[in-house]
N, C-alpha and C positions, 0 to 999 in steps of 0.2 A: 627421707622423702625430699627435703631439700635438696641433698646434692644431685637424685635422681632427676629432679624438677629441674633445677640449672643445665643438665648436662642433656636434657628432651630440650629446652629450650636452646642450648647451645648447637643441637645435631639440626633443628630446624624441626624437631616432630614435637612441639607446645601443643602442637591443636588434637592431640592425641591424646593425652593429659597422663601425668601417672598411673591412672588406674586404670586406663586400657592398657597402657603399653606391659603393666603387669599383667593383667588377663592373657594379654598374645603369650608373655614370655614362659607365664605356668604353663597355659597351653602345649606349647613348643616341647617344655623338660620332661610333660609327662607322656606326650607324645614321641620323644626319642626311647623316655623307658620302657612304656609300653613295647615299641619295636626290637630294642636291642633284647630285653628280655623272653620276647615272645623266637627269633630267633636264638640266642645263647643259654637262654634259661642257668640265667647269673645277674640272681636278685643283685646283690649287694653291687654288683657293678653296672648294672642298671641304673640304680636309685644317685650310683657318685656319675655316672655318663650326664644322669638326667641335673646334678646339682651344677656340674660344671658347664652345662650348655646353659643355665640359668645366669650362671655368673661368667658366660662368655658374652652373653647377649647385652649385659650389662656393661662388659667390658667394651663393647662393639659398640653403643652408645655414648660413653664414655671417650674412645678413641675415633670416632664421627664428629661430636663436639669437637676434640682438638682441635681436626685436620678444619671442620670448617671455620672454628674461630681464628686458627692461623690464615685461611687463604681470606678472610672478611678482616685481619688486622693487614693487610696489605694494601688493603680498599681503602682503608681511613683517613691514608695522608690526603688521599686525593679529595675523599669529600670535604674535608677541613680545607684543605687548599680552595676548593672553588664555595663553601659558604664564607671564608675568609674575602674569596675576590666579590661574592656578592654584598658582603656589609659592606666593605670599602663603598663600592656602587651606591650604596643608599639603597639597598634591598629590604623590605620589611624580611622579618625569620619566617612567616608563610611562604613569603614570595620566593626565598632563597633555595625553600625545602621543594617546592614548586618547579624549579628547575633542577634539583635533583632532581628529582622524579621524571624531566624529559632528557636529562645531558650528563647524570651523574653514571659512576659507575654500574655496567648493566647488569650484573649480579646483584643492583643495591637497588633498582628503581623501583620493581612490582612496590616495595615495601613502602617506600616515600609515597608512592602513587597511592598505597592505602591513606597511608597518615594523613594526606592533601583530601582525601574523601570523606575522612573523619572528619577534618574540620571542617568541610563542607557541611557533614550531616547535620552541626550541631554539636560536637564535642567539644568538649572545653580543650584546651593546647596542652595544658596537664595532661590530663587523662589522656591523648594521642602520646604525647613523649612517654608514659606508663606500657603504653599497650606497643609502642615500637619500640620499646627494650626490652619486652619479653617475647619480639621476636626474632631481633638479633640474639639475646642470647649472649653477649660478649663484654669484656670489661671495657672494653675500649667507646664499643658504644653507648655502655653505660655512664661513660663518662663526657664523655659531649651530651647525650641528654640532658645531663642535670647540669652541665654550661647551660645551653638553652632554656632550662628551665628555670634558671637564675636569671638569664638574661629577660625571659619576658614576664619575672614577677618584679626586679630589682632595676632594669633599664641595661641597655647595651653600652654603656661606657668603655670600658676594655675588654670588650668583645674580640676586638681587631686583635689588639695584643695577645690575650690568652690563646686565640686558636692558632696564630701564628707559634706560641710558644707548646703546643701542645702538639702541631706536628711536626715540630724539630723534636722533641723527645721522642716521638712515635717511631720516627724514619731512625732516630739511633739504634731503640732499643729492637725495631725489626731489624737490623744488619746485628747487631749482636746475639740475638736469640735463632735468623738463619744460621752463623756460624756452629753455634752449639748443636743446633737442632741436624748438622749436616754428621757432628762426630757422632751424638751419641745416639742418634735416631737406630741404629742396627740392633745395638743392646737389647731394647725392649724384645726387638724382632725375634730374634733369637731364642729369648726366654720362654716364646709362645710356644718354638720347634718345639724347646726342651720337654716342655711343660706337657704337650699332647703327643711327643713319641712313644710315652711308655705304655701309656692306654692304647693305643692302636696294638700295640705288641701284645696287651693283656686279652686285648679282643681277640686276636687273632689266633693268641694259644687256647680263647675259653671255645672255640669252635669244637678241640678236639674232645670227647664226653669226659675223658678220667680228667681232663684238665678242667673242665666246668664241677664236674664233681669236689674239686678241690677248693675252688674258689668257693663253694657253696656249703662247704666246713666251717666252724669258728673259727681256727686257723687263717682259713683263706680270708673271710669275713674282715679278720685284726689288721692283715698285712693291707687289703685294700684300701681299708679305712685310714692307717698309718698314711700306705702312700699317696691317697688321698690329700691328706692333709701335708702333708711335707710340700706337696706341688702348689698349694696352694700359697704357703706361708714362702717358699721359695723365688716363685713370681712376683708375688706381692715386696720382697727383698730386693727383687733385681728391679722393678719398677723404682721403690724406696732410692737405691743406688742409681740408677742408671736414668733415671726422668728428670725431666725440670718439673719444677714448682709452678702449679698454675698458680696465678695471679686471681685474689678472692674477688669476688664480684658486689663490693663494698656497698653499691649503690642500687642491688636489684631489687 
């Protein structure tokens, strides 16, 4: 449930919460098996259609999170840069997050423009720095919050210095991780082709009856299940080898 929750929080769908987005995705699996099987009438490859659209959808949330925590760790430097130029100024951290919200990055404002509301309404600045990291969703901005959070329970003294040093790190490790992300990004890609060519192939032979009749044997039942599970275990290998390592979310 954790990782599921991180990675709804990382895609941008937190207001969904786990257990809707499970309600949709049962829905969905048992909605493809119903179908495939009501045309093909081939139980057992219904039931792995309907597992693997279950754990495609997960994967598709999963791979949503990435792409948009990679395109929101892009954003960073820049809000860091201009809360940086605003302490310099003698900005209080309202006032700073305040102008985010009208000049910061526009993929990043709606969400500041919340937090400035929050505090309006009466929220404590805690509880705003809680409730906009779980809706960025990112490690990155997990970590400037709980600067801020430091900074307005412990005082701003080396405020100026850490954010300055936090997006010179930021801006390296985004030029190192583009590189990576430009070789080995196909890999994955690939694994999916691999992964869902031979089911399209099994579907398309169970159209014809002696071939549904077979799959519909113990026989045919053993070998689905097998290569079932090989596709699975072999994805899951080629991700193992061929992904970067996300970064854990220490501070969510």
């Amino acid at each position: 449930m954790t990782w599921l929750q991180s990675n709804l929080q990382g895609a941008g769908l937190a207001k969904h919460g786990v257990a809707g987005f499970l309600v949709v995705a049962i829905a969905i699996a048992l909605f493809l098996a119903v179908s495939v099987y009501s045309f093909l009438e081939v139980l057992a490859l219904s039931v792995f259609l309907a597992l693997g659209s279950f754990a495609f959808l997960l994967e598709a949330v999963a791979s949503r999170a990435k792409a948009r925590r990679r395109n929101l760790m892009s954003l960073w430097p820049e809000v860091i840069d201009s809360l940086h130029s605003a302490v310099i100024a003698g900005l209080t951290l309202p006032d700073a997050i305040d102008d985010l919200a009208l000049s910061g990055p526009q993929r990043l404002r709606a969400s500041f423009q919340r937090f400035s509301a929050r505090l309006d309404s009466g929220w404590s600045f805690v509880d705003s720095i809680e409730k906009l990291k779980s809706e960025f969703g990112d490690v990155h901005a997990d970590r400037l919050c709980e600067i801020l959070r430091l900074v307005s329970n412990l005082g701003s003294e080396a405020l100026s210095s850490t954010l300055k040093i936090q997006a010179e790190n930021l801006r390296r490790e985004l030029a190192l991780r583009g590189q990576i992300d430009a070789k080995q990004g196909w890999v994955v890609g690939t694994a999916k082709i691999a992964v869902a060519a031979p089911w399209l192939v099994v579907a398309m032979l169970s159209m014809r009856p002696e071939n549904a009749l077979a799959y519909n044997s113990f026989e045919g039942v053993s070998i689905l299940l097998l290569g079932f599970v090989v596709s699975i275990l072999a994805y899951r290998l080629v991700q193992f080898l061929g992904g970067l390592p996300e970064m854990p979310r220490v501070f969510a």
